[in-house]
Each structure stands twice: as C-alpha cells, then as structure tokens.
DRENPA-3360 file (N, C-alpha, C; in nm, 2 decimals, always signed):
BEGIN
1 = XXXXXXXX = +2.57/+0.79/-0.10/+2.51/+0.79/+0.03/+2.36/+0.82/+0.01 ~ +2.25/+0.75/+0.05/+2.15/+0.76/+0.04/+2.07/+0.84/+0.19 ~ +2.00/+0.96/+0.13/+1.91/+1.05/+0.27/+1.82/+0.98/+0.30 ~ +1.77/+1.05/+0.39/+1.68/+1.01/+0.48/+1.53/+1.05/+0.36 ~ +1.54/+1.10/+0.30/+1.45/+1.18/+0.23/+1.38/+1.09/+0.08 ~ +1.52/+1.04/+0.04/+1.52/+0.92/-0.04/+1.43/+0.78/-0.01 ~ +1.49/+0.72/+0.11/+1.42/+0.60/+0.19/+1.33/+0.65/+0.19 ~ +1.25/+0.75/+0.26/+1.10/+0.78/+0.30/+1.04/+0.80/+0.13;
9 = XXXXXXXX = +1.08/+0.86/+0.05/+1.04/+0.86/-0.12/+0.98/+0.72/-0.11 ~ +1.11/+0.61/-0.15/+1.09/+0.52/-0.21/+1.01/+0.41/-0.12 ~ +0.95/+0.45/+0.04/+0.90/+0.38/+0.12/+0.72/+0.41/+0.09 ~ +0.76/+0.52/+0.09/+0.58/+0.56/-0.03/+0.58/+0.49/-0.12 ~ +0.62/+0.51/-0.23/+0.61/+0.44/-0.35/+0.59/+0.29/-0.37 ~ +0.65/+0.25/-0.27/+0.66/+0.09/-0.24/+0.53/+0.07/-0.16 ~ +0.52/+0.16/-0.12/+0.38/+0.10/-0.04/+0.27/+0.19/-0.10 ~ +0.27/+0.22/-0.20/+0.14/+0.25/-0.30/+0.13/+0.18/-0.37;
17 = XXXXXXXX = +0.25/+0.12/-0.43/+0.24/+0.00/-0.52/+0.19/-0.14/-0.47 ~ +0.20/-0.15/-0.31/+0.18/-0.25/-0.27/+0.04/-0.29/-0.24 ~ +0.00/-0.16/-0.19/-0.17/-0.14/-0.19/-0.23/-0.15/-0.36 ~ -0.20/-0.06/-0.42/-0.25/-0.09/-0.52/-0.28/-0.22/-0.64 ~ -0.16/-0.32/-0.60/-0.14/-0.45/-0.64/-0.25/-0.52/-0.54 ~ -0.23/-0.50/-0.42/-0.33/-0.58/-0.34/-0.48/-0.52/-0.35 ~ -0.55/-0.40/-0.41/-0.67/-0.38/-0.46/-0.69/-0.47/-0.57 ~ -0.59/-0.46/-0.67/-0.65/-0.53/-0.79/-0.66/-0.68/-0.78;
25 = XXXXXXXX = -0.57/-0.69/-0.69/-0.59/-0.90/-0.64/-0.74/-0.94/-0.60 ~ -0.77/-0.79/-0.51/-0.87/-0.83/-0.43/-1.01/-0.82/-0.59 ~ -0.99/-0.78/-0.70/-1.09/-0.76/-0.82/-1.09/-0.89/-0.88 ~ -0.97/-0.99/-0.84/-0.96/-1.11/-0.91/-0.92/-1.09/-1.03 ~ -0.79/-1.00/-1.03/-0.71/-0.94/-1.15/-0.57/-1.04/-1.11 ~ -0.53/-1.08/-1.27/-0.39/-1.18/-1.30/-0.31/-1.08/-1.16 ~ -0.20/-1.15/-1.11/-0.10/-1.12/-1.06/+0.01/-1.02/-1.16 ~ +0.00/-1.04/-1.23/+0.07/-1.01/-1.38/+0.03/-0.84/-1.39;
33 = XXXXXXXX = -0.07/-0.86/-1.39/-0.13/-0.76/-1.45/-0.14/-0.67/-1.34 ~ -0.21/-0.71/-1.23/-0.17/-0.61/-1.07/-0.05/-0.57/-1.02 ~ +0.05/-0.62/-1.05/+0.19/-0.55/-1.09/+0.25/-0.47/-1.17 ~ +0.17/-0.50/-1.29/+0.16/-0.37/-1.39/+0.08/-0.28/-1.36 ~ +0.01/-0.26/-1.29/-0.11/-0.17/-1.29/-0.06/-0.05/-1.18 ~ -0.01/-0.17/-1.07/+0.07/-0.10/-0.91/+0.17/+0.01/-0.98 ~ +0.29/-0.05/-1.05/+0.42/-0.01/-1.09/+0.38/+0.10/-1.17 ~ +0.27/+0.08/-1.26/+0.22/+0.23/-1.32/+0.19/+0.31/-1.25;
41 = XXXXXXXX = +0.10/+0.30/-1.19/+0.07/+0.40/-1.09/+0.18/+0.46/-1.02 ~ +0.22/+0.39/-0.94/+0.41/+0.46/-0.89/+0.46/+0.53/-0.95 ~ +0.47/+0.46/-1.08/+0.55/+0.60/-1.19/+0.52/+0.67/-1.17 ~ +0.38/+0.70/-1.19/+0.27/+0.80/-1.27/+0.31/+0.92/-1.18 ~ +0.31/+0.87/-1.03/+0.28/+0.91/-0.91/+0.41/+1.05/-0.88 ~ +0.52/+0.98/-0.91/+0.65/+1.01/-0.89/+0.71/+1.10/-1.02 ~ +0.66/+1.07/-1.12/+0.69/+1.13/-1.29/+0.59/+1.28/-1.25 ~ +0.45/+1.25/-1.20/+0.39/+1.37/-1.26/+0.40/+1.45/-1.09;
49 = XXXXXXXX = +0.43/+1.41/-1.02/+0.48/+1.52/-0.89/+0.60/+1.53/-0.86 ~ +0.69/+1.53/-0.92/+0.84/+1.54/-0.92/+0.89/+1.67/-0.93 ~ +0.96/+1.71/-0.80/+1.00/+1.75/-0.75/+0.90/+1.90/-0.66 ~ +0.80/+1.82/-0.60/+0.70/+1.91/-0.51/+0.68/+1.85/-0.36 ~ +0.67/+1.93/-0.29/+0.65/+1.85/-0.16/+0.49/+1.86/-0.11 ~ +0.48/+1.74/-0.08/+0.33/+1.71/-0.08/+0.34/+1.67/+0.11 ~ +0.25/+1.71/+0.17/+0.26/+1.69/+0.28/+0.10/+1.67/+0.31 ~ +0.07/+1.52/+0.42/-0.08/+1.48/+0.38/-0.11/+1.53/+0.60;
57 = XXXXXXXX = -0.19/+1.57/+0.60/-0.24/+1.60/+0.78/-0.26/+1.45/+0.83 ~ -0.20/+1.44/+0.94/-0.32/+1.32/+0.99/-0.40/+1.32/+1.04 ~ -0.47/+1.42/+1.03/-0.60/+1.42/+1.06/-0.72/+1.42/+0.92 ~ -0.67/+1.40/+0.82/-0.68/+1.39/+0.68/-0.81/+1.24/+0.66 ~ -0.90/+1.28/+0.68/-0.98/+1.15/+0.60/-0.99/+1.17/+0.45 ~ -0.98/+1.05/+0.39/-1.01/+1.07/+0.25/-1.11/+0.99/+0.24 ~ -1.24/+1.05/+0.13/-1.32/+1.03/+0.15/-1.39/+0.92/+0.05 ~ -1.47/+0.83/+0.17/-1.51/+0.69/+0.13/-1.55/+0.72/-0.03;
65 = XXXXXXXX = -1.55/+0.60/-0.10/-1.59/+0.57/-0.21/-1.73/+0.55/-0.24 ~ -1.83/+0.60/-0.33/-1.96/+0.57/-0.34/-1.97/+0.41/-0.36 ~ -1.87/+0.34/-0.38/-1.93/+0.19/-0.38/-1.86/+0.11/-0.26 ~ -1.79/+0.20/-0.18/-1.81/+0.14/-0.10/-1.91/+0.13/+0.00 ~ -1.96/+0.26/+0.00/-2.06/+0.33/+0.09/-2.17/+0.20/+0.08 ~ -2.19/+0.18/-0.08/-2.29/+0.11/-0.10/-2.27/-0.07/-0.06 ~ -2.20/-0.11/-0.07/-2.13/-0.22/-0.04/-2.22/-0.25/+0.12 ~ -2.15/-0.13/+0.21/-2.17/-0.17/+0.34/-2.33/-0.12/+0.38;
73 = XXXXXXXX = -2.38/-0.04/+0.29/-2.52/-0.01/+0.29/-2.64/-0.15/+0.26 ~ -2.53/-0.22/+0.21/-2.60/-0.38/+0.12/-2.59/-0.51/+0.21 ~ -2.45/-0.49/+0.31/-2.42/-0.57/+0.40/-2.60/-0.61/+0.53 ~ -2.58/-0.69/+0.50/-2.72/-0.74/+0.63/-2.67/-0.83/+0.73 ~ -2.54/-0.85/+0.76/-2.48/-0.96/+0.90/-2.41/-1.09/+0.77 ~ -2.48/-1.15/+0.65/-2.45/-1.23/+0.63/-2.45/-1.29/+0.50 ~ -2.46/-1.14/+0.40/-2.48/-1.19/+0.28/-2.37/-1.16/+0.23 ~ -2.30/-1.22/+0.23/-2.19/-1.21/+0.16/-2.16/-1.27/+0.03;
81 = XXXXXXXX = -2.18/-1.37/+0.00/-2.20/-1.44/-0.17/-2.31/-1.32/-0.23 ~ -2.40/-1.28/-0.20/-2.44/-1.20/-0.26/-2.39/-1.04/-0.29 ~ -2.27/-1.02/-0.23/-2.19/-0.90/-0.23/-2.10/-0.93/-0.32 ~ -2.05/-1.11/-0.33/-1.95/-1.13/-0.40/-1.97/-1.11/-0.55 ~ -2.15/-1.17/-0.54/-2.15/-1.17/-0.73/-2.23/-1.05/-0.75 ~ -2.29/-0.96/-0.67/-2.31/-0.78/-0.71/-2.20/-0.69/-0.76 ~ -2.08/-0.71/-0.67/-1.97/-0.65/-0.69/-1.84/-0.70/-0.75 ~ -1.83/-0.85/-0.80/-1.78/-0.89/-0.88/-1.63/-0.88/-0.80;
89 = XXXXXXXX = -1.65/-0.93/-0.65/-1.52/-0.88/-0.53/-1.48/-1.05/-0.50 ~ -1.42/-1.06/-0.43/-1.35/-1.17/-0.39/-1.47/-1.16/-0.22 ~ -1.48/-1.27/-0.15/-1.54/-1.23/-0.04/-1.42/-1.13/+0.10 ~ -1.33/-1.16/+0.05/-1.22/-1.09/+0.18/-1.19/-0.99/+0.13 ~ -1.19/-0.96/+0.00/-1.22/-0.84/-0.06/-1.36/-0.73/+0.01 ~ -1.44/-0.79/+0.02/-1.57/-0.76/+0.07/-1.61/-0.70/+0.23 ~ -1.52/-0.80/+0.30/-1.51/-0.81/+0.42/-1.42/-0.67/+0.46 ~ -1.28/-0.69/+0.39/-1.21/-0.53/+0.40/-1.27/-0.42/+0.41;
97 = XXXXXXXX = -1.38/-0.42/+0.28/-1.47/-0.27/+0.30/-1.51/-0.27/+0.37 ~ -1.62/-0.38/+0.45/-1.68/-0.36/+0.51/-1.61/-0.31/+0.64 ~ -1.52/-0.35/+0.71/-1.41/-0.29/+0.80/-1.37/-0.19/+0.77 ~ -1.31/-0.14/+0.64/-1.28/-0.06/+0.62/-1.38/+0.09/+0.66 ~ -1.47/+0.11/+0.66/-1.63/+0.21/+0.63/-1.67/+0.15/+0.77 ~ -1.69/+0.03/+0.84/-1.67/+0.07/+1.00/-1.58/+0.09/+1.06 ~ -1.50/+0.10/+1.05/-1.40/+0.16/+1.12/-1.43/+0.33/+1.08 ~ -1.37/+0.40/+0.99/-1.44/+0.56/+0.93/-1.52/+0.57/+1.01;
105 = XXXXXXXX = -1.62/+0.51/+0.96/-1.72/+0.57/+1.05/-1.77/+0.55/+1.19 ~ -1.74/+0.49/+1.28/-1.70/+0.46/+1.42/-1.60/+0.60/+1.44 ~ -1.49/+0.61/+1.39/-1.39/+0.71/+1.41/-1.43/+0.87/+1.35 ~ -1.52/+0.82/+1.30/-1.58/+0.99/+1.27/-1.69/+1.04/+1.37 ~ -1.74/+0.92/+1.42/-1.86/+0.95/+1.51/-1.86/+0.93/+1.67 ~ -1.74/+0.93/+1.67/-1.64/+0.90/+1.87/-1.57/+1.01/+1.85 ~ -1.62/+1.05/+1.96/-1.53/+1.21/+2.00/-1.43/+1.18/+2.10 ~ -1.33/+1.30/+2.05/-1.22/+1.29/+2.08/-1.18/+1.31/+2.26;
113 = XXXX = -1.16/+1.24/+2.34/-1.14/+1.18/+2.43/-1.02/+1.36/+2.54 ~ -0.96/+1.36/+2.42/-0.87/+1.48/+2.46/-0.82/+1.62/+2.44 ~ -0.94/+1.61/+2.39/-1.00/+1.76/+2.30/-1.00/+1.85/+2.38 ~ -0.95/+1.99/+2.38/-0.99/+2.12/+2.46/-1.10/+2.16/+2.44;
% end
C-alpha cells in the first residue's frame, strides 16, 4: 500500500526533474542529456536529504538569479535576438525570464490587499 506521504515524495521529485530537464532544453542542451542532468539531480536531491523533513513557507521567495536580474535589466521591449546570442538562451527561453522577474517583482511591490 502506498501513503499519502510517498505520492507527495515522488510528486516532488518528478517535478524537479521535470523543471530541471525543461531548464536545460531551454540552454539548447541534447534531450539526452537534460534527462540525465534532471534524473541526477532527483537522486542527488533524495540520496543527500533522506530521511529529513524539509518544509518550504509559501510565502518563501527564492531569490532571483544575478543573470536573470541581468537579462531583464537588458530587455528594451524588443530585443530579443540580442538576448538570444548574449545569453546563449533559446528566445522562449528568454521570454520565461523575462516573466518570470516580472511577475517577482510586480508581487514583491503590490501590497497585500488583506493584511492586518
């Protein structure tokens, strides 16, 4: 019989792998190899915190990356081929960050609606 505790494990893991394979796609890395890369990571993930309980807040930002920061600092409305061959990204690759870092930041800088 499999817990409830198991599914939610292996629902993480699967979806770190999943992200992680879809980061390296977006580098214009082999499929091959972004599944190797994903699947390692998982291990790694599961091997070297095995048996601790990690519990993340949601109110937990993790904090942007210096290239992304720079990415969307480089962004002007419409240069995008030139983001592609600065950063060696896919352009939808490109476009993610840039959503990704407005969004954060929009959500760091709108106050909370329901706050005491």
């Amino acid at each position: 019989m499999i817990t409830q505790m198991e599914i939610a494990r292996h629902e993480l893991l699967r979806d770190i792998e999943d992200n992680v394979s879809a980061l390296c796609k977006n580098y214009n890395l082999d499929t091959e190899i972004c599944e190797q890369i994903s699947t390692s990571v998982a291990d790694f993930l599961a091997e070297h915190y095995a048996g601790q309980v990690i519990s993340f807040p949601k109110d937990f930002y993790y904090k942007i990356a210096q290239r992304d920061l720079d990415i969307y600092n480089d962004f002007t409305g419409n240069n995008w081929f030139f983001l592609v061959k600065k950063y060696g990204m896919t352009e939808s690759g490109i476009r993610k960050v840039i959503n990704r870092v407005r969004k954060r930041i929009m959500k760091h800088q709108q106050p909370d609606l329901f706050c005491e």
